[in-house]
C-alpha positions as CSV (number, residue, x, y, z in Angstrom):
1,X,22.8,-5.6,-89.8
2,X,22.8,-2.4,-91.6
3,X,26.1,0.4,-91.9
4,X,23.6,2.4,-89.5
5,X,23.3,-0.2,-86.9
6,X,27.0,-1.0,-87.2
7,X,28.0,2.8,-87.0
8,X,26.3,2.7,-83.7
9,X,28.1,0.0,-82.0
10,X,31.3,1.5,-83.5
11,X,30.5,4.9,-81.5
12,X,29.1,2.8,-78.2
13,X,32.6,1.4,-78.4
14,X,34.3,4.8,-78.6
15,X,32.4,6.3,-76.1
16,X,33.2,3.6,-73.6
17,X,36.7,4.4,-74.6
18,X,36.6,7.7,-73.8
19,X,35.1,7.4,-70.7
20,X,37.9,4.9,-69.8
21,X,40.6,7.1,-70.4
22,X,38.5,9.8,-68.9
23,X,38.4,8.3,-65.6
24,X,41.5,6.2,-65.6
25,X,43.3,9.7,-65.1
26,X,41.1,10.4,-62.3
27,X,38.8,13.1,-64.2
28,X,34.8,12.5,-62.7
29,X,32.4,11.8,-65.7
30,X,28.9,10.8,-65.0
31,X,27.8,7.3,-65.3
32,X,24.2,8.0,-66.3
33,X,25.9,9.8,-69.2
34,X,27.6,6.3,-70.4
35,X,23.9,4.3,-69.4
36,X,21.7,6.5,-71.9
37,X,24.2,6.4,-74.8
38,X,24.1,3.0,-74.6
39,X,20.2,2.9,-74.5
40,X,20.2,5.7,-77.5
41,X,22.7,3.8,-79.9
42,X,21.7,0.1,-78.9
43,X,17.6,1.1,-79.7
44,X,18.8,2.1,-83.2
45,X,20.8,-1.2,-83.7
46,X,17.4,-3.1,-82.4
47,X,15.2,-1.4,-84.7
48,X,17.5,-1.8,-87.7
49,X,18.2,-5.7,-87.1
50,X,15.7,-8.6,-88.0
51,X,12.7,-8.6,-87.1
52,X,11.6,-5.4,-86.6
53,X,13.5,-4.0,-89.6
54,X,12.2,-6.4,-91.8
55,X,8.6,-5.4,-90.2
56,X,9.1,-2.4,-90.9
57,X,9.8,-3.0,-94.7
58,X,6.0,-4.4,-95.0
59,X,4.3,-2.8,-92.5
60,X,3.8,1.2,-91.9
61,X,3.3,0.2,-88.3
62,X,6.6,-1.4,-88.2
63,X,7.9,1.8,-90.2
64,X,6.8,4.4,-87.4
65,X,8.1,2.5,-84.7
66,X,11.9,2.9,-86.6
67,X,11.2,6.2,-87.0
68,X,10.0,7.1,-83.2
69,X,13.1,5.2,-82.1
70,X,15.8,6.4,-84.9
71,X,14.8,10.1,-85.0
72,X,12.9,11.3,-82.0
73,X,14.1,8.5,-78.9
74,X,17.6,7.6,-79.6
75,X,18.7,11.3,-79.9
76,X,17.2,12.0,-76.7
77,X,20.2,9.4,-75.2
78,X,22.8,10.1,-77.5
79,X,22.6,13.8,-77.6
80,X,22.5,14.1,-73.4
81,X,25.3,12.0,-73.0
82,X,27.3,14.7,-74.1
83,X,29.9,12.9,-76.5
84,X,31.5,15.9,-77.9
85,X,32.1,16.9,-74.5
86,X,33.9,13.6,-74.0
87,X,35.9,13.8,-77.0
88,X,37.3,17.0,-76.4
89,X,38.5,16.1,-72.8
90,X,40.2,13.2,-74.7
91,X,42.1,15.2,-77.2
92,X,44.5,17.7,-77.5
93,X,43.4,21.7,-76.7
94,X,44.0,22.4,-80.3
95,X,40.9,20.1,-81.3
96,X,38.7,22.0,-79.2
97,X,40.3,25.6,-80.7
98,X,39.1,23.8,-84.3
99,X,36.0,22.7,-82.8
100,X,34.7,25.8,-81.7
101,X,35.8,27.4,-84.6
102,X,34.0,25.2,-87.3
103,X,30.9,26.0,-85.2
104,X,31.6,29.8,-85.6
105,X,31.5,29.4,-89.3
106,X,28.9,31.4,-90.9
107,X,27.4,28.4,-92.8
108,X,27.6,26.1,-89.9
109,X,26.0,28.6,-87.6
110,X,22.9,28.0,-90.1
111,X,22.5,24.5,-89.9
112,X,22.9,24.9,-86.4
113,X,20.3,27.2,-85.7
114,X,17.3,25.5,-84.2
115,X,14.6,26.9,-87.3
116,X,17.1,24.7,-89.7
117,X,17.2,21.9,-87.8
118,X,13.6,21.7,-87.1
119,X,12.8,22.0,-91.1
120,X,15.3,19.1,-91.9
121,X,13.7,16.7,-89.1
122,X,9.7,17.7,-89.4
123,X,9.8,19.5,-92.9
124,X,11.9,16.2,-94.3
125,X,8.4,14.0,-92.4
126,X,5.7,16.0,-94.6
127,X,7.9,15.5,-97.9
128,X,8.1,12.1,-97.2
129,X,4.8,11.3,-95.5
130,X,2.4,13.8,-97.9
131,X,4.1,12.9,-101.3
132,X,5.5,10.1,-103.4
133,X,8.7,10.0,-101.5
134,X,7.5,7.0,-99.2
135,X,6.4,4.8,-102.3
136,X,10.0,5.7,-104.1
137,X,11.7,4.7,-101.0
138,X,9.4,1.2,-100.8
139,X,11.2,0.6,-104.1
140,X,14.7,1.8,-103.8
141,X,16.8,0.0,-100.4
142,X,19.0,2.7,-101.2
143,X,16.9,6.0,-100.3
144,X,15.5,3.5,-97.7
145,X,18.9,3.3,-96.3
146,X,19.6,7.3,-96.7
147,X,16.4,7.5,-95.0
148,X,17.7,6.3,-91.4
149,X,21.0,8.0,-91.2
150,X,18.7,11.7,-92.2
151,X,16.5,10.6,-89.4
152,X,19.2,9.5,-86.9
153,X,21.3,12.9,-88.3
154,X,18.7,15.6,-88.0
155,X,17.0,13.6,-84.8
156,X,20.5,14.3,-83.3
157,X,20.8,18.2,-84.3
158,X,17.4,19.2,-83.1
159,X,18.8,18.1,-80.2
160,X,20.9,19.6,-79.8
161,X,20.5,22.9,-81.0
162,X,16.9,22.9,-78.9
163,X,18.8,22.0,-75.4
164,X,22.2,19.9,-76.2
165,X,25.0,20.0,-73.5
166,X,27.7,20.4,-76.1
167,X,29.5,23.5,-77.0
168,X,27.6,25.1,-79.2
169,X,29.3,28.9,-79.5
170,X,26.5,31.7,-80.0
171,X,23.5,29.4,-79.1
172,X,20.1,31.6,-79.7
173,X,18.6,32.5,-76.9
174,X,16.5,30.4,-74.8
175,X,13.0,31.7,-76.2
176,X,14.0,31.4,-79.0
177,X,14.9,27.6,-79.1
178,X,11.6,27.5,-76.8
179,X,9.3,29.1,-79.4
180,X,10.8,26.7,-82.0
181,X,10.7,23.6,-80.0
182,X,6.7,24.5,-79.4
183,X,6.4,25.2,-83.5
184,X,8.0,21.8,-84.5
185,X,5.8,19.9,-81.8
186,X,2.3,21.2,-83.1
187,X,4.1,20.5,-86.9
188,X,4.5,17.1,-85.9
189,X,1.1,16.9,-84.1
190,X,-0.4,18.1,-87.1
191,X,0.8,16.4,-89.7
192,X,0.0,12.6,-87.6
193,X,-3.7,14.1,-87.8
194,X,-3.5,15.1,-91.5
195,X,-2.1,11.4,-91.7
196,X,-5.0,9.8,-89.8
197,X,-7.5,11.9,-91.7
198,X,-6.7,11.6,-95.3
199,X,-4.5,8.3,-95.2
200,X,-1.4,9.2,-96.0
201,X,0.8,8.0,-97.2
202,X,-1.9,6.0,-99.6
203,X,0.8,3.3,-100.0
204,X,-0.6,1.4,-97.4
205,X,-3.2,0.4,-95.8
206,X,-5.9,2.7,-94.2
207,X,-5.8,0.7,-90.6
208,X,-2.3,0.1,-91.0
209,X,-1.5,4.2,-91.3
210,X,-4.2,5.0,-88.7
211,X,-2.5,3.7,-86.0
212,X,0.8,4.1,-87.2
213,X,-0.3,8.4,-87.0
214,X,-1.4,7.3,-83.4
215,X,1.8,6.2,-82.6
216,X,3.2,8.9,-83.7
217,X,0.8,11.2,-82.1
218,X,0.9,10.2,-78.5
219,X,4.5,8.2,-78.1
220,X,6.0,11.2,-80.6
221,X,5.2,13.2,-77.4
222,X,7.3,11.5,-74.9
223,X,11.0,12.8,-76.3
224,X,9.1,16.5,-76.4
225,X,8.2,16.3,-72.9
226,X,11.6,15.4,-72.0
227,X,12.8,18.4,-74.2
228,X,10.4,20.8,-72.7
229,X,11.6,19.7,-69.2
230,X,15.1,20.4,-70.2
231,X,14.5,23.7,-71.4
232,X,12.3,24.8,-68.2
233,X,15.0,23.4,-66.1
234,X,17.5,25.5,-67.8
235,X,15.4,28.4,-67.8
236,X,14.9,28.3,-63.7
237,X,18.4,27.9,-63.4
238,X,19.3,31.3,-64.6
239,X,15.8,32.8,-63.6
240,X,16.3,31.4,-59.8
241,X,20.2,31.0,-59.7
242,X,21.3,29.0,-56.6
243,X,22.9,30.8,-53.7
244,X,25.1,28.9,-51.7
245,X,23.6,28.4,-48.0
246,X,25.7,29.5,-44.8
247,X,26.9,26.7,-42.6
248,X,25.6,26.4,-39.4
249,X,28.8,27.5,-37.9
250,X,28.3,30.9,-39.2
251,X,28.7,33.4,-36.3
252,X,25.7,35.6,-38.0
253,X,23.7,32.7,-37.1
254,X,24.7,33.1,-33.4
């Protein structure tokens, strides 16, 4: 099992933890919340144990599947489970004071910002997909490795600076993480294409990155859909606020 797949059960435990304490002093946390980070973190340890990850070392098929599940599926469940939120309603007011104030830093606010996080997660796919990159990391289990967790990493701040629940202090607006969110899905659309048409990367074989691009065409599209729906949801929330309706004991109604 790798450190990634181990980190992951580590935080599955932690969460569970939290949610424990959470609830054993009567505070409400949702239990679909607990459900999907258990999907989110157990899919990574799946895809980075025997066989798959093994497939995935000699096959680019095998490859793409880690990376559709690592960096685009798993961050889906992990981000929406809210875990931040958990941890600061498990710690003292002080961590959240520090919280919110590392996110107000200047430098943090830029690798925050939804245009950064979408150049580390489908920027760092051309480098690695359209150069050497993915023949060096078929010879080196150590950039291999590195690989993952900046997959997992920038998966999880897209994220979350697209649509996350987390605090996330002077969040841009929500066009803004809408107009990125549409630029980083035709990147990713057009570099599986590029892929298919000019087999890259050329350190496999043709068939083999063919329908590895498909893959990550067409299933690349389900976590965007679900981002989409999130954003849209949020955006008819505050374009259509709810009004509380009058019960029918109202004496206007009578």
């Amino acid at each position: 099992m790798s450190v990634l797949a181990g980190a992951m059960l580590v935080a599955l435990a932690l969460y569970f933890r939290g949610t424990w304490r959470l609830r054993s002093r009567g505070r409400a946390w949702p239990l679909w919340r607990p459900t999907i980070f258990a999907l989110g973190a157990l899919s990574v340890v799946a895809v980075l144990s025997p066989p798959i990850a093994s497939w995935a070392h000699h096959d680019f098929r095998g490859h793409m599947l880690v990376h559709l599940i690592v960096a685009m599926l798993a961050p889906i469940g992990l981000v929406f489970a809210a875990p931040v939120t958990l941890a600061l309603k498990n710690v003292p007011a002080a961590w959240g004071r520090a919280w919110v104030a590392l996110l107000g830093h200047p430098w943090v606010r830029l690798l925050c910002h939804p245009i950064t996080a979408a150049t580390l997660d489908v920027g760092g796919l051309y480098l690695l997909y359209l150069t050497g990159l993915y023949g060096y990391m078929l010879e080196t289990p150590a950039f291999a490795v590195w690989l993952h967790w900046h997959f997992l990493l920038a998966g999880c701040l897209f994220t979350w600076a697209i649509a996350g629940p987390d605090p996330a202090p002077r969040r841009p607006s929500l066009p803004m993480r809408c107009a990125t969110l549409i630029a980083a899905m035709v990147a990713h659309g057009v570099l599986a294409k590029w892929m298919y048409r000019f087999h890259f990367p050329r350190e496999e074989s043709l068939a083999a990155v063919q329908q590895g691009a498909e893959w990550m065409f067409y299933l690349g599209e389900v976590p965007e859909a679900i981002l989409v729906y999130v954003l849209l949801s949020q955006w008819l929330r505050r374009r259509y606020p709810a009004t509380p309706s009058r019960p029918e004991s109202d004496p206007a109604l009578h």
